[in-house]
Biopython code that builds the backbone (N, CA, C, O; Angstrom):
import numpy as np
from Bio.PDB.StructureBuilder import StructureBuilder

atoms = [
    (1, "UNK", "N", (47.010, 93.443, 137.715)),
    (1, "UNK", "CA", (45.939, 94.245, 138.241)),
    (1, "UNK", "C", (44.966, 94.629, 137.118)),
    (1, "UNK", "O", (43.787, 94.558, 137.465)),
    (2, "UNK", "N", (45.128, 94.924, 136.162)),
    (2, "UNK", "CA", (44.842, 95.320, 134.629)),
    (2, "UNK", "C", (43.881, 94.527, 134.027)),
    (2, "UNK", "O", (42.756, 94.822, 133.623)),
    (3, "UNK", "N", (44.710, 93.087, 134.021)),
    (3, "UNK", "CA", (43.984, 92.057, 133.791)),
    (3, "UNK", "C", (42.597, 91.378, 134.604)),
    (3, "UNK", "O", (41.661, 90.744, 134.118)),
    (4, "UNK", "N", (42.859, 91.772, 136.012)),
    (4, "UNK", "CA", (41.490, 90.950, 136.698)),
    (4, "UNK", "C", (40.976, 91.946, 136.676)),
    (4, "UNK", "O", (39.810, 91.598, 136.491)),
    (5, "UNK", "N", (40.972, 93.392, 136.751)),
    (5, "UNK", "CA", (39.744, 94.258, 136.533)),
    (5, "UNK", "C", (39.061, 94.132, 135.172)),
    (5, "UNK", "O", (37.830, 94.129, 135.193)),
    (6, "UNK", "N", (39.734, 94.017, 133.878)),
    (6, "UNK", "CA", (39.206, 93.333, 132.645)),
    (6, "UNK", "C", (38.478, 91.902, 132.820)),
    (6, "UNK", "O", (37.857, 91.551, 131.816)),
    (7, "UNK", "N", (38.447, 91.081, 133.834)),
    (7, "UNK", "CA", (37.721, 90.064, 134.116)),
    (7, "UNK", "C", (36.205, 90.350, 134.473)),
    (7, "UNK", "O", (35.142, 90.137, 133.891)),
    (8, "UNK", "N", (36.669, 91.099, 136.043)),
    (8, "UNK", "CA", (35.624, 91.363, 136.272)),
    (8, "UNK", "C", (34.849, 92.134, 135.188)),
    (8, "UNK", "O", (33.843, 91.585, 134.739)),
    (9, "UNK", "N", (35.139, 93.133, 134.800)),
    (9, "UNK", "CA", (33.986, 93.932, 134.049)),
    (9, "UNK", "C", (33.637, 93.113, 132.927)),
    (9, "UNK", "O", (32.765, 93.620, 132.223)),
    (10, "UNK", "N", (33.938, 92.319, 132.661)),
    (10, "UNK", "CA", (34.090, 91.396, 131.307)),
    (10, "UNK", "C", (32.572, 90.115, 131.679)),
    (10, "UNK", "O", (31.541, 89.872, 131.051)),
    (11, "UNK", "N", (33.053, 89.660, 132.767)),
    (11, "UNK", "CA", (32.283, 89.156, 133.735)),
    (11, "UNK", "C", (30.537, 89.661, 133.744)),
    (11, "UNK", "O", (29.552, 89.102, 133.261)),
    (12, "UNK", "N", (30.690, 91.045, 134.569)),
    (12, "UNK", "CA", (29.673, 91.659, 134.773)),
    (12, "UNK", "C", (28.880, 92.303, 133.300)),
    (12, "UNK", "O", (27.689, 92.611, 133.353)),
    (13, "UNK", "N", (29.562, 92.434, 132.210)),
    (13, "UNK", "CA", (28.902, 92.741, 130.585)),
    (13, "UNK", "C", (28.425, 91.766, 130.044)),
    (13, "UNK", "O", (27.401, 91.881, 129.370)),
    (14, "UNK", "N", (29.049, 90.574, 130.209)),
    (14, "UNK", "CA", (29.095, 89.828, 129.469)),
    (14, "UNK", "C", (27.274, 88.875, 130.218)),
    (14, "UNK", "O", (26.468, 88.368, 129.438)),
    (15, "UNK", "N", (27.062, 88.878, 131.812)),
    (15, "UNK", "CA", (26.083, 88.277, 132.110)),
    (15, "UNK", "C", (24.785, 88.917, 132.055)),
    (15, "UNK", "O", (23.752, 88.248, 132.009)),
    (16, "UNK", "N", (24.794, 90.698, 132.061)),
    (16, "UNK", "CA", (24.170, 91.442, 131.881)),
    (16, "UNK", "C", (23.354, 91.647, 130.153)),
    (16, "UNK", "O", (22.290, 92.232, 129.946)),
    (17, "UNK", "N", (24.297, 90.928, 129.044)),
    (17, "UNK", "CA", (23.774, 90.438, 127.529)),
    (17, "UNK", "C", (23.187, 89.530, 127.578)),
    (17, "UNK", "O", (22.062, 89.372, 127.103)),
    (18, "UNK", "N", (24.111, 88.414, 128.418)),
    (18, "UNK", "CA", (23.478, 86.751, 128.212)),
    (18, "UNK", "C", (21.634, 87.260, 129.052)),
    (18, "UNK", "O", (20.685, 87.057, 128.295)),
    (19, "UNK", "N", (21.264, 87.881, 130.544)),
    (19, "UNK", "CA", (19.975, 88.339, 130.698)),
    (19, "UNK", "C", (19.579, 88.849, 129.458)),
    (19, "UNK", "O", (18.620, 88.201, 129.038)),
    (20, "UNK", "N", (19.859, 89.577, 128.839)),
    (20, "UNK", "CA", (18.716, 90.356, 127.866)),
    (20, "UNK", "C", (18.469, 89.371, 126.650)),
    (20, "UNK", "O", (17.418, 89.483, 126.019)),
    (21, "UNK", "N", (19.379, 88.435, 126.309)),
    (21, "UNK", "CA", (19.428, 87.376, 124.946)),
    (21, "UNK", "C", (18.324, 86.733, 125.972)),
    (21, "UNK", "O", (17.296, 86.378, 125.396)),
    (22, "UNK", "N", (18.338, 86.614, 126.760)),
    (22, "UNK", "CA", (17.669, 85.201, 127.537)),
    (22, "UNK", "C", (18.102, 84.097, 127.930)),
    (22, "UNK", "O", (17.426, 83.159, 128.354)),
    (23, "UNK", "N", (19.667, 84.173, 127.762)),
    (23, "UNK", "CA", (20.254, 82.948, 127.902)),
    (23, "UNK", "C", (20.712, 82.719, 129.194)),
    (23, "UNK", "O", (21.544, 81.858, 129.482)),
    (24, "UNK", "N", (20.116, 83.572, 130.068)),
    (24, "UNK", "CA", (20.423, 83.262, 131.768)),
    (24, "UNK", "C", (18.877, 83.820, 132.054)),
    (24, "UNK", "O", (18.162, 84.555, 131.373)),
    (25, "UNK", "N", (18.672, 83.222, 133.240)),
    (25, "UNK", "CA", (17.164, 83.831, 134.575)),
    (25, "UNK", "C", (17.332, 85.601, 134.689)),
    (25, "UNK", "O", (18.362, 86.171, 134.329)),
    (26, "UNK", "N", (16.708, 85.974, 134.980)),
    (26, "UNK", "CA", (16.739, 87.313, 135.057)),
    (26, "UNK", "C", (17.248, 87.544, 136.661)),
    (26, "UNK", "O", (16.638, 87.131, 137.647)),
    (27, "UNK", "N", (18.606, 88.360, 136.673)),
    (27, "UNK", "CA", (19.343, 88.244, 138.226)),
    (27, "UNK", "C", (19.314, 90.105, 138.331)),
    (27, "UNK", "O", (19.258, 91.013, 137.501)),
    (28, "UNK", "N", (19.392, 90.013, 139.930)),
    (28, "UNK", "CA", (19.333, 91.085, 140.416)),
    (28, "UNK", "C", (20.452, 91.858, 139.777)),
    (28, "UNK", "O", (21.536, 91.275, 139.755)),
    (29, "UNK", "N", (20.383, 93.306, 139.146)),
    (29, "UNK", "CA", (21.022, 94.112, 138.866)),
    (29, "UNK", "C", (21.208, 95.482, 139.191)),
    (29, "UNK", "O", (20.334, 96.305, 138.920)),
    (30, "UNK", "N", (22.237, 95.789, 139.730)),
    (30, "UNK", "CA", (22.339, 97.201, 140.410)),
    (30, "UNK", "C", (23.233, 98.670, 139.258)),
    (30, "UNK", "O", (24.332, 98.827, 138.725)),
    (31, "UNK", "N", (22.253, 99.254, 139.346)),
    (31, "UNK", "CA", (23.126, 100.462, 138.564)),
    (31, "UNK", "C", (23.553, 101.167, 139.784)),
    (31, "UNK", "O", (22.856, 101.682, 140.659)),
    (32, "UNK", "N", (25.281, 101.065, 139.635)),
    (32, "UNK", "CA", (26.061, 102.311, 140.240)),
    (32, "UNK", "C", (26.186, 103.361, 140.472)),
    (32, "UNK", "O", (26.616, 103.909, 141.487)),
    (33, "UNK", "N", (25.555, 104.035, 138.881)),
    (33, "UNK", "CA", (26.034, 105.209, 138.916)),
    (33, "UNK", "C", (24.513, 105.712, 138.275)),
    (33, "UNK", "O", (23.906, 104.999, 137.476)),
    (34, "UNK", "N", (23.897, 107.274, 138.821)),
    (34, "UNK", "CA", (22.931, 107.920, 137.710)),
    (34, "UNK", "C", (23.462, 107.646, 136.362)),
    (34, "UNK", "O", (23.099, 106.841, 135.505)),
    (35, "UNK", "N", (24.607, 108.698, 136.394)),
    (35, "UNK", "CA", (25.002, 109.235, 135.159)),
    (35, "UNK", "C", (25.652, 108.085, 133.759)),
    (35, "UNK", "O", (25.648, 108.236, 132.537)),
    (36, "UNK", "N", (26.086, 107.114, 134.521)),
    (36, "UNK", "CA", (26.611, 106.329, 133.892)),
    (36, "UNK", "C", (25.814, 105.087, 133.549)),
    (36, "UNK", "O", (25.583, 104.413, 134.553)),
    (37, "UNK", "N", (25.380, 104.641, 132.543)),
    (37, "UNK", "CA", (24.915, 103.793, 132.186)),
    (37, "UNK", "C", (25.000, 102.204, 132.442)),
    (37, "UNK", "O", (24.184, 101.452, 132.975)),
    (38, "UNK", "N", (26.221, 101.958, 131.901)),
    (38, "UNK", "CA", (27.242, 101.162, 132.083)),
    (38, "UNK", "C", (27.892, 100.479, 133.415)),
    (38, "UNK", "O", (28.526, 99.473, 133.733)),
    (39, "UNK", "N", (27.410, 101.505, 133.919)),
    (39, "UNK", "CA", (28.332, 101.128, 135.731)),
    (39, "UNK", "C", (26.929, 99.910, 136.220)),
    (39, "UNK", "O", (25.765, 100.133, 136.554)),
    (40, "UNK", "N", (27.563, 98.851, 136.091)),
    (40, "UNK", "CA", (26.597, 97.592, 136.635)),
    (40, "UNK", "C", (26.801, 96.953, 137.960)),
    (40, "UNK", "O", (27.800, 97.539, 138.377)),
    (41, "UNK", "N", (26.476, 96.178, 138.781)),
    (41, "UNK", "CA", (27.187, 95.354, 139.793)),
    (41, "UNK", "C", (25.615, 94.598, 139.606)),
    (41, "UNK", "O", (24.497, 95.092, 139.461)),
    (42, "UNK", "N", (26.153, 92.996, 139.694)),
    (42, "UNK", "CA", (25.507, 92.062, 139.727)),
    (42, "UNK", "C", (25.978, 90.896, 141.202)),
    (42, "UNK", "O", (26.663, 89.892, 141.006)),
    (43, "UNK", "N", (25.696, 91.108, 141.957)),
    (43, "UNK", "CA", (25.843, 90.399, 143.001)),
    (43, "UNK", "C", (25.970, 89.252, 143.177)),
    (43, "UNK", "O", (26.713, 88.948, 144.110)),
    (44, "UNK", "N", (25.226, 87.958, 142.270)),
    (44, "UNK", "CA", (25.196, 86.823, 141.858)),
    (44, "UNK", "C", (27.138, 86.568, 140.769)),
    (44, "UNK", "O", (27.864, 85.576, 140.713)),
    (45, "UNK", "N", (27.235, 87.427, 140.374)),
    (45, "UNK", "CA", (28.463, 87.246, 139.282)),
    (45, "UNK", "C", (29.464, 87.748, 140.533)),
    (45, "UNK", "O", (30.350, 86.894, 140.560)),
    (46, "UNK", "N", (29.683, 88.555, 141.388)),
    (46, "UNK", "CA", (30.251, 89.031, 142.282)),
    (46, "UNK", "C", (30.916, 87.523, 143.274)),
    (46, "UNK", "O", (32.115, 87.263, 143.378)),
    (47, "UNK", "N", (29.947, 86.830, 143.810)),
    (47, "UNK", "CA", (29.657, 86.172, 144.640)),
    (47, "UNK", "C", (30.072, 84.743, 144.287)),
    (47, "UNK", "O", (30.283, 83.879, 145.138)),
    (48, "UNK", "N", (30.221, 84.478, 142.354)),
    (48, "UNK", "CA", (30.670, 83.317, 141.628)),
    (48, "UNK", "C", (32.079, 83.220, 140.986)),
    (48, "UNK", "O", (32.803, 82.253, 140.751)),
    (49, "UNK", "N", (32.271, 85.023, 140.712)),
    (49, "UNK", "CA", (34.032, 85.322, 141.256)),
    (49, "UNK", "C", (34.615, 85.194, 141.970)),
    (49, "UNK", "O", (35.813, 85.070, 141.718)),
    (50, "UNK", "N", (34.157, 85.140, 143.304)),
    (50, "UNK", "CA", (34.730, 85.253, 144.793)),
    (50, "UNK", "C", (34.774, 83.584, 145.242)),
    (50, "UNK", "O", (35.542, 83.245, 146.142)),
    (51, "UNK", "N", (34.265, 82.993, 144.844)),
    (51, "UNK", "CA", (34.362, 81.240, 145.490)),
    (51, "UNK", "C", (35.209, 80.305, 143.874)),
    (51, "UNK", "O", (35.486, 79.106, 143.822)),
    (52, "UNK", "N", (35.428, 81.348, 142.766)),
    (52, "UNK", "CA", (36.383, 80.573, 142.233)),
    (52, "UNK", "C", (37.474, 80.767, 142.146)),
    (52, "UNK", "O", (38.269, 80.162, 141.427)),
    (53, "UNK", "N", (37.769, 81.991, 143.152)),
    (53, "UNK", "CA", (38.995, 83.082, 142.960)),
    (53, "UNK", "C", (39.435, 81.697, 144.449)),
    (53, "UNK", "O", (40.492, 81.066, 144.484)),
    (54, "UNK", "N", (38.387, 81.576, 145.393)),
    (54, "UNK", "CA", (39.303, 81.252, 146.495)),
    (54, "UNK", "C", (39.250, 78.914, 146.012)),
    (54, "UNK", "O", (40.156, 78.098, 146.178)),
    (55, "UNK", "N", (38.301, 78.764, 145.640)),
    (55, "UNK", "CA", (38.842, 77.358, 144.837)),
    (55, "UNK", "C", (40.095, 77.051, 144.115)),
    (55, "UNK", "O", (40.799, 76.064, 144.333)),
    (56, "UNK", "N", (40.306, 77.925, 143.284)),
    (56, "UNK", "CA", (41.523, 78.239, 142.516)),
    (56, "UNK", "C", (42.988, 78.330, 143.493)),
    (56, "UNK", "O", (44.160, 78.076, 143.214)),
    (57, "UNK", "N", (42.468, 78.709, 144.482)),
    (57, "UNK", "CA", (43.816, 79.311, 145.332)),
    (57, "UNK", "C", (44.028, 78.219, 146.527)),
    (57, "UNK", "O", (45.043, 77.964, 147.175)),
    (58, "UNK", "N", (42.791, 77.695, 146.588)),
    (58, "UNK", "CA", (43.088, 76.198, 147.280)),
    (58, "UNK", "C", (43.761, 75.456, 146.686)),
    (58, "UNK", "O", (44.715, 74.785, 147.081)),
    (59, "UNK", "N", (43.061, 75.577, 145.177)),
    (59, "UNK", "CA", (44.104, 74.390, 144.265)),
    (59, "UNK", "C", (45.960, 74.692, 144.130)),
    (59, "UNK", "O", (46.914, 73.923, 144.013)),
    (60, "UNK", "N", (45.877, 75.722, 144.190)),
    (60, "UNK", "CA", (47.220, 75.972, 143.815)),
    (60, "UNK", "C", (48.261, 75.667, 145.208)),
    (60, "UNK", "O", (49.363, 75.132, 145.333)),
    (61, "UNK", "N", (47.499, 76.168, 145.949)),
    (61, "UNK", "CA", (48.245, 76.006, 147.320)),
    (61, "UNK", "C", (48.334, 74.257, 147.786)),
    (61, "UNK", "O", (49.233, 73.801, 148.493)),
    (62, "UNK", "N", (47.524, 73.685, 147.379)),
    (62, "UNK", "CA", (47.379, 72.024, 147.579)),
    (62, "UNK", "C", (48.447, 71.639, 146.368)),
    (62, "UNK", "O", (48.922, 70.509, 146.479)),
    (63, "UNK", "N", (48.806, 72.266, 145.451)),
    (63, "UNK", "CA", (49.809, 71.634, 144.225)),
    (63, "UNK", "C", (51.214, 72.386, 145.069)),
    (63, "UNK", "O", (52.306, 71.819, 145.029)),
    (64, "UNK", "N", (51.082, 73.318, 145.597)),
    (64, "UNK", "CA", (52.687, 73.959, 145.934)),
    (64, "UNK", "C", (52.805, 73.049, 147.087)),
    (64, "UNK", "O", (53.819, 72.362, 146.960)),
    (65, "UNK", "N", (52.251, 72.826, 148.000)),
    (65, "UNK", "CA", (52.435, 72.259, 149.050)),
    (65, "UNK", "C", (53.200, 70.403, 148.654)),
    (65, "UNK", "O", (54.078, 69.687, 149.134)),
    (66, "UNK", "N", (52.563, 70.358, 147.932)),
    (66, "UNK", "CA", (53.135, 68.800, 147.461)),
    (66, "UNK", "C", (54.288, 68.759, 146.465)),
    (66, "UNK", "O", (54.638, 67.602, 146.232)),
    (67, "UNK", "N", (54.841, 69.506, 145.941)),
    (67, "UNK", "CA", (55.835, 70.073, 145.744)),
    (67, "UNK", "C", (57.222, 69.406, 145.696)),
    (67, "UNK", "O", (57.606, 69.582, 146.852)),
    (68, "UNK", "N", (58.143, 68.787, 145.096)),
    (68, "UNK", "CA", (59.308, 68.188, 146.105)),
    (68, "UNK", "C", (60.281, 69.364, 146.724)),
    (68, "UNK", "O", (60.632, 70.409, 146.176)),
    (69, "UNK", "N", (60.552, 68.958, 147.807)),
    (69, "UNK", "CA", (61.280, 70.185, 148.601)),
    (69, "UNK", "C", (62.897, 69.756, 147.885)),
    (69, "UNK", "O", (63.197, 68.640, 147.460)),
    (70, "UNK", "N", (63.661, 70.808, 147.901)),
    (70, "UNK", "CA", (65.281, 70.358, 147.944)),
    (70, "UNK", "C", (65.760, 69.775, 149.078)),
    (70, "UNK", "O", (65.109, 70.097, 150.073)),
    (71, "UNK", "N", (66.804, 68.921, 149.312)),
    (71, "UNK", "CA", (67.053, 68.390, 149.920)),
    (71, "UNK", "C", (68.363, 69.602, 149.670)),
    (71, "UNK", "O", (68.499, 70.289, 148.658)),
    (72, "UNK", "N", (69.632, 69.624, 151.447)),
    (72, "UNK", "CA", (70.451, 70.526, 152.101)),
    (72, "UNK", "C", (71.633, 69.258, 151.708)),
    (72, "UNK", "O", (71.956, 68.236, 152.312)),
    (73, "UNK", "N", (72.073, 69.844, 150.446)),
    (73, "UNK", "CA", (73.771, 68.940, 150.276)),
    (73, "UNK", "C", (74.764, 68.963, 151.311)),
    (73, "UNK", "O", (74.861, 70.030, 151.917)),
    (74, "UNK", "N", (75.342, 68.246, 151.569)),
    (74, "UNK", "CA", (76.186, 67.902, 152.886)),
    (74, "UNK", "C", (77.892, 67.637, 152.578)),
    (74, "UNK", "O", (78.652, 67.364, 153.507)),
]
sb = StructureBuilder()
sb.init_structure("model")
sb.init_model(0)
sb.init_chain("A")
sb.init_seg("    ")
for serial, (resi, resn, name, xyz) in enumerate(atoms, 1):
    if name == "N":
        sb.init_residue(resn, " ", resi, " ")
    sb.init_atom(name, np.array(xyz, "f"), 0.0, 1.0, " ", f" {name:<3s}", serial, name[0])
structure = sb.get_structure()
């Protein structure tokens, strides 16, 4: 749990630098919070987590599925 919330926010800092270096298009950015600076949500990074989270889980499920089953000793 620890770990994919360190993704995401890792995610969302990390595309929010690459905009200001210039090394990405300038993408819609939402501040969360008044008070907090920091509190970002980028919808585009949201949306490129979410279709590799479920690619990933296709893949895995297409590798378990093929799988060799045990065979029931007799």
């Amino acid at each position: 749990m620890i770990a994919s919330q360190a993704l995401i926010t890792g995610a969302f800092s990390v595309t929010k630098q690459a905009i200001q270096l210039g090394y990405l298009p300038r993408l819609r950015i939402a501040h969360t919070s008044v008070r907090e600076t920091g509190q970002i949500y980028v919808p585009f990074v949201n949306w490129g987590l979410f279709v590799g989270i479920v690619h990933r889980g296709r893949r895995s499920s297409a590798r378990a599925a093929s799988w060799p089953r045990p065979t029931a000793s007799r």
